[in-house]
N, C-alpha and C positions, 0 to 999 in steps of 0.2 A: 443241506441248509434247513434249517427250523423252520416252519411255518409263518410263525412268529417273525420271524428274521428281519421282514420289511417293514416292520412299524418303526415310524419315524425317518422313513427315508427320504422323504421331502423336508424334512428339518435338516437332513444329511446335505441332500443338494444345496437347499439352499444358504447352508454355512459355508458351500466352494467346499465339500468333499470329493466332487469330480472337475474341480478347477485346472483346468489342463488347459492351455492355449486351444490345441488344436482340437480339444475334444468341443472347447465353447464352440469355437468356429465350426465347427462340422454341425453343432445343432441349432444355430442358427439356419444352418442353410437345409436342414430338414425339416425345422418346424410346421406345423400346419398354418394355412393360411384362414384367414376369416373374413366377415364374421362366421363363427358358427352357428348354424338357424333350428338343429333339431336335433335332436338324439342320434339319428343315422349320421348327422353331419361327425359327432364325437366320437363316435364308434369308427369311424374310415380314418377319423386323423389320431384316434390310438393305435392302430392296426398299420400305418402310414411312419410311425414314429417304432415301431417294434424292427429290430435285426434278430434274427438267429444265430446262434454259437456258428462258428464253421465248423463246417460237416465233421471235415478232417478229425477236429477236435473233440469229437462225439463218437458214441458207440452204438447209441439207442436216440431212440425219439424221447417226448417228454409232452406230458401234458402239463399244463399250469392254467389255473384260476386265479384271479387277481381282484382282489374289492379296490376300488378308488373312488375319493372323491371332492369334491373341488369346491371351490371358494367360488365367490359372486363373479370375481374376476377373471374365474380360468386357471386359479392357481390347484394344483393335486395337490391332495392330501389328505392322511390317514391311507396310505398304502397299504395294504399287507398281501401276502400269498395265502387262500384260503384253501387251495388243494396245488399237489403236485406229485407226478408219478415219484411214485415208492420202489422202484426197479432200476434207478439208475446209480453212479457212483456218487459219493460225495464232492468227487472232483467236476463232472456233470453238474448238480445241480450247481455248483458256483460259478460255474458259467452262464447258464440259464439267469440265475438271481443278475450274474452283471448285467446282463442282457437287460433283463426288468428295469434296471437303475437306467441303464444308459437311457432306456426308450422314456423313461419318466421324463428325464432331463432335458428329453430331445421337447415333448410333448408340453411338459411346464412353463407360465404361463399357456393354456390353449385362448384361441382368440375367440370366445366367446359374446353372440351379441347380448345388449342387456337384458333381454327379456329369458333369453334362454341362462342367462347366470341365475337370475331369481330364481326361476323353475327348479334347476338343480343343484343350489349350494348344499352343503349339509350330504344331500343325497346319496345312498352308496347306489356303486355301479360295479355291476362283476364282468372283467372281459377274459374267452376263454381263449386257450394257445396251443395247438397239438401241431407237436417236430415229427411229421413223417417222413421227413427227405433221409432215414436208414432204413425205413421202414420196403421188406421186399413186396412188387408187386405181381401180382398173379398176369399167368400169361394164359390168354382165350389161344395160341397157337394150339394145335393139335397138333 
């Protein structure tokens, strides 16, 4: 997947590009709760709203970097993926990328209090993502 790939995926969502009954209802019930009071509050309920591909589905790990950022109200926007590991398939990174969308979806509106919308409208925000769970771990056995 291109770099580029995510611009405009909050215009995506919210024309109901992932309008799925069950997918609504599932982000409903993962949504972050609020209000949100600080920057760490945003950061727990992006990271709160992110799934991983299944394992199964994967070969390798993946890093990804992600600019966001939101409206007065909590709404994302201006998504894009500004870095992502160069080592995996093409069929990988489109998993990863659903993944991104899904987690936007789940995430959009965030419930932002008013003070902290003002602070960060406009603003970019980069959150990072690194898939270790193919990754082998070293054993201290001797």
């Amino acid at each position: 997947m291109r770099p580029a790939a995510l611009i405009g995926v909050a215009a995506f969502i919210a024309a109901g590009g992932l309008a799925q009954p069950a997918a609504a209802q599932q982000a409903k019930q993962t949504a972050p709760q609020g209000p949100l009071k600080t920057l760490a509050d945003v950061e727990r309920a992006i990271r709160a709203c992110w799934r991983w591909p299944a394992a199964s589905a994967i070969k390798s790990g993946m890093e990804l970097t992600v600019r966001l950022s939101f409206k007065r109200d909590g709404e994302i926007f201006g998504a894009n993926i500004t870095y992502q590991s160069h080592d995996i398939s093409p069929k990988e990174q489109d998993l990863y990328y659903r993944a991104l969308v899904s987690a936007i979806a789940r995430c959009s509106p965030l419930p932002l209090s008013p003070s902290l919308g003002e602070a960060i409208a406009g603003r970019p925000f980069f959150f990072h993502f690194e898939d270790h769970r193919k990754q082998r771990k070293a054993s201290l056995d001797g």
